[in-house]
N, C-alpha and C positions, 0 to 999 in steps of 0.2 A: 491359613498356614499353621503344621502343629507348633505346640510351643518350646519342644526341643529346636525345630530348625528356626526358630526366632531366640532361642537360648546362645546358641553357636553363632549364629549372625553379630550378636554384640558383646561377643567370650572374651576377645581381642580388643574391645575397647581402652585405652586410657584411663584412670582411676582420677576424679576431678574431688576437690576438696569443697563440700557444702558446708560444714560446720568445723567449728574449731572452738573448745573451749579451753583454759589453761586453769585445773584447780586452784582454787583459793591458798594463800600459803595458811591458814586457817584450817583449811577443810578437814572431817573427820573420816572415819575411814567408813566408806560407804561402797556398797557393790555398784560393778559399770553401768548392769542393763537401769537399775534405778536412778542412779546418777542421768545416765542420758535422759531417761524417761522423763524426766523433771525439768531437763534443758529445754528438751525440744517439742513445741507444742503439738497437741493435737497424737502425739506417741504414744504406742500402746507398747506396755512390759512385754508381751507375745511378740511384736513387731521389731524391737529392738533386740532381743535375744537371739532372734534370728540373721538377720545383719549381724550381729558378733559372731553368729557361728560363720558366715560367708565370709567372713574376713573385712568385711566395711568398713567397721566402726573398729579405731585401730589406738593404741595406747601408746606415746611417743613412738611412733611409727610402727607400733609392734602389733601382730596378732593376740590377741587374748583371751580368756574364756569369761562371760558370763559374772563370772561369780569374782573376777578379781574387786581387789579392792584400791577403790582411788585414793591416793594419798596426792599430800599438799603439794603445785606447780604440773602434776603429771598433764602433757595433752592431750586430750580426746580430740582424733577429729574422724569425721562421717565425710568416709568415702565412697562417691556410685561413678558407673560407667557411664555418664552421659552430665555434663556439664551445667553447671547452673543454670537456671532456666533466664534467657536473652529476650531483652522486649522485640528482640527483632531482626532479620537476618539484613545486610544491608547487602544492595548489589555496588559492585566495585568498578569502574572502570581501567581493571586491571590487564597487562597486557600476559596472555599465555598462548603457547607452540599447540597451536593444535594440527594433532598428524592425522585425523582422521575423524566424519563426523559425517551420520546421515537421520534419518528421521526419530532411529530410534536410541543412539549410542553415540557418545564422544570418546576421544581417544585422544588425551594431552600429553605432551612429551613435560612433565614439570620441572623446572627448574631445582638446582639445591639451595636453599633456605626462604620456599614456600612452604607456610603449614598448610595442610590438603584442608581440615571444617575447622569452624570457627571452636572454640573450647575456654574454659577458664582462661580469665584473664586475656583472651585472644580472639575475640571477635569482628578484626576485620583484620583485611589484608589477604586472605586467606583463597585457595584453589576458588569452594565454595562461592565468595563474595565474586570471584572474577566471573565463575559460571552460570550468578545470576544475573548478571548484567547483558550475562551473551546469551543468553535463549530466553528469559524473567521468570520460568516456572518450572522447576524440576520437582519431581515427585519423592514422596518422603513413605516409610516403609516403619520402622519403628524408631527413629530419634529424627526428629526435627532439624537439628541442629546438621544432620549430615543427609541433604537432599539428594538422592540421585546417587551416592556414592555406595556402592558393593564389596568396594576391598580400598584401602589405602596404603600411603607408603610414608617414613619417617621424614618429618621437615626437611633433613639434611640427606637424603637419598634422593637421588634424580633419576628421572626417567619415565614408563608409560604407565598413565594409570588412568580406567576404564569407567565411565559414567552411565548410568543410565538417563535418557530422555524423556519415558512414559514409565508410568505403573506397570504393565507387563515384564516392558524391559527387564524394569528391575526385579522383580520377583526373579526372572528366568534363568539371568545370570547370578544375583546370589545364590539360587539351587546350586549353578557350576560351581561358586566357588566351596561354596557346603558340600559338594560331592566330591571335593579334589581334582574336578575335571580341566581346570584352566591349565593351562600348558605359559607358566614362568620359569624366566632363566635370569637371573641377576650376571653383573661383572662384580669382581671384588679383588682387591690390592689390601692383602693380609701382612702381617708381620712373619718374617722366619722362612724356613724353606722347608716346605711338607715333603714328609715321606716316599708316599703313595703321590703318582698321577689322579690316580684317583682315590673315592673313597664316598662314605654313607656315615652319616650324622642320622644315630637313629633315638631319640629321649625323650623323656617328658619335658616340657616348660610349664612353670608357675613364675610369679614374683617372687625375686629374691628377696627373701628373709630379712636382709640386713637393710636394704633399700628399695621400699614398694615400686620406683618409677622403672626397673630396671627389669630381667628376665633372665631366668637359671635355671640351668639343665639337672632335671633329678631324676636318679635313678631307680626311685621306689614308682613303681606302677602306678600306687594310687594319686599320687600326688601331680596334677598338673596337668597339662594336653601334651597327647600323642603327639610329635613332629618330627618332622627327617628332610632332610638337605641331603644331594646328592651333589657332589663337588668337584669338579675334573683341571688341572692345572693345564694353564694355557701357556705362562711364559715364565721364568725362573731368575730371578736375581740375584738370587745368595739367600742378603738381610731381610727378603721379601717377597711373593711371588701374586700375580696375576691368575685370578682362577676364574671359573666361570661354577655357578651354581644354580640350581634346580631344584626347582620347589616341588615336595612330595603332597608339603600342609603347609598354611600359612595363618602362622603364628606371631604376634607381635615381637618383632626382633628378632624372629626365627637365628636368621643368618649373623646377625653382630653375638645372639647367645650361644648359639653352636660355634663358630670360631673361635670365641674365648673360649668357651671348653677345651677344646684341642689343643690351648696353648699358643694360637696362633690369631688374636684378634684382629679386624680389621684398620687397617692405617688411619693414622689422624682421628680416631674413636673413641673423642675425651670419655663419654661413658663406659664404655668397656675395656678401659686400659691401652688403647691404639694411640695416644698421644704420649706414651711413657717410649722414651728413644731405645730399643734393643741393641743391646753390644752386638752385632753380628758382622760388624766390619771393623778392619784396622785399613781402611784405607784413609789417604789422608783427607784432613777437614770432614770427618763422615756426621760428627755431630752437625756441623755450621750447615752441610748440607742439608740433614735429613729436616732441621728447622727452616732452611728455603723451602723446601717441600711443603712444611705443614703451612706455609703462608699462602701458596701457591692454591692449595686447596684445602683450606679450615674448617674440612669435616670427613667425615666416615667417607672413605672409599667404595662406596657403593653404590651401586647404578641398575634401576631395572632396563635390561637391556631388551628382551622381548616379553608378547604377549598374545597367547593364540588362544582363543572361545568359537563357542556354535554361535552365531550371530540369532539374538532373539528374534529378528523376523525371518529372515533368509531360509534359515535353521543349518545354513553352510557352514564347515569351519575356516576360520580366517586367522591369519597370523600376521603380528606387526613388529618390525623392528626399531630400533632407536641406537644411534650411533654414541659415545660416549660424550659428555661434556667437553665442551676446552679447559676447564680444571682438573678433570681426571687425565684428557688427555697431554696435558703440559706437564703433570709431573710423572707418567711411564713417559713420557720423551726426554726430561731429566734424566730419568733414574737410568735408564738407555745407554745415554751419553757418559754419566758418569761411572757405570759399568766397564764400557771400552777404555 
């Protein structure tokens, strides 16, 4: 496989923290690539220049070039897309919804507040750990740490996400997801009351500037991956609306960074600003309410709700759906009632 669609395959990954050092309050003022060069064994000046130009190796959280100079307490840490290396992946006897599963492919309905692979600091408990326990051998493609899996979805996001069971498989179906062929449609409970019925989220995505864990829509061409949400309003509140969205690319956070752009984040989305209360009602008790809501379901409103591919054996296409949670669905039947 060439080395751009193995470049694209892990573009989306997660940014794990390998190194951290905190300058000396001593220290004299010395350039980064050398500084690191000197930490971290076995490093070559050419290896590490490089990594600062990708953005890796980051200065109190910041991108930098080359040639800054470290001063006294600054922190260097050495960030890559694939997690410190695990003695071990461990199978879990954990219980997971499976909607669908045959010699070559599973299909898990996930719960919200499973992380799909193990990662920094999070090596068990995880989708992974439960999926080795129920088949003991999934196939691994370029991270270890993420066997079998082609696309994922945020710890706090519920819904269907798609496995491979052989080496074929998986090659076959990450081409679809590398080609934009898979056919996803999320649900989402945004803040505010959109416009348009519908509408197209068309921009780049990189890491936001301010905070690497996060994802920001930029408008300069060069900077970041092409993505686009297409988004059609299903039901209307006022303070809030019901949408359903469609994926053109899938980008890390695609849909929570394309909603805060427009102004309209996703509900209960400590990261993206969806747990700050919007003034949009003067009905009564609307505060005390919209914090029953958040209790009711303590995270991002967002739900992969189908999922259609060519099946790697078959070569048919098949489409699955998944009904919304009883957390998403308890608070549009609040929010319903307390409308009327």
């Amino acid at each position: 496989m060439d080395s751009e669609f193995e470049e694209n395959l892990l573009e989306d990954q997660e940014l794990y923290e390998h190194f951290r050092f905190i300058a000396d309050k001593g220290q004299g003022l010395m350039r980064l690539d050398k500084y690191v060069t000197q930490k971290i064994e076995n490093a070559t000046r050419t290896k590490v220049q490089k990594a600062i130009d990708l953005g890796t190796i980051l200065v109190n959280d910041k991108q930098v070039k080359s040639n800054y100079q470290v001063k006294p307490t600054d922190i260097i840490t050495v960030v890559l897309p694939n997690p410190p290396r695990n003695p071990e992946l461990i199978a879990e006897n954990i219980p997971i919804e499976i909607a669908y599963e045959d010699e070559s492919i599973i299909l898990v309905n996930k719960n919200p507040g499973m992380v799909v692979h193990p990662g920094y600091n999070n090596y068990t408990g995880t989708l992974v750990n439960a999926l080795l326990y129920h088949i003991q051998q999934l196939p691994a493609y370029s991270d270890e740490m993420r066997p079998g899996l082609v696309h994922r979805i945020d710890k706090d996001t519920s819904g269907l996400i798609l496995i491979a069971k052989t080496e074929d498989a998986l090659v076959y179906l990450a081409k679809q997801f590398f080609d934009h062929s898979i056919s996803r449609v999320y649900n989402a409970l945004v803040w505010g009351d959109l416009k348009e019925d519908k509408g197209t989220i068309d921009a780049n995505l990189a890491r936001d500037q301010k905070d690497r864990k996060l994802m920001a829509v930029y408008m300069d061409e060069s900077v970041g991956k092409h993505s686009v949400t297409h988004y059609t309003v299903l039901e209307r509140f006022g303070f809030c609306t019901l949408i359903e969205c469609k994926l053109e690319t899938g980008r890390t956070h695609q849909i929570r960074a394309h909603m805060r752009h427009l102004g309209h984040p996703l509900f209960a989305d400590e990261s993206y600003g969806g747990m700050k209360i919007q003034k949009y009602s003067k009905l009564p008790k609307y505060e005390q309410f919209i914090q029953n809501c958040f209790e009711l379901m303590p995270r991002q409103a967002l739900h992969a709700r189908t999922l259609g591919f060519i099946h790697p054996s078959t070569k048919q296409f098949i489409h699955f759906e998944s009904e919304l949670p009883a957390d998403f669905t308890a608070v549009l039947n609040k929010i319903r009632a307390y409308g009327t």
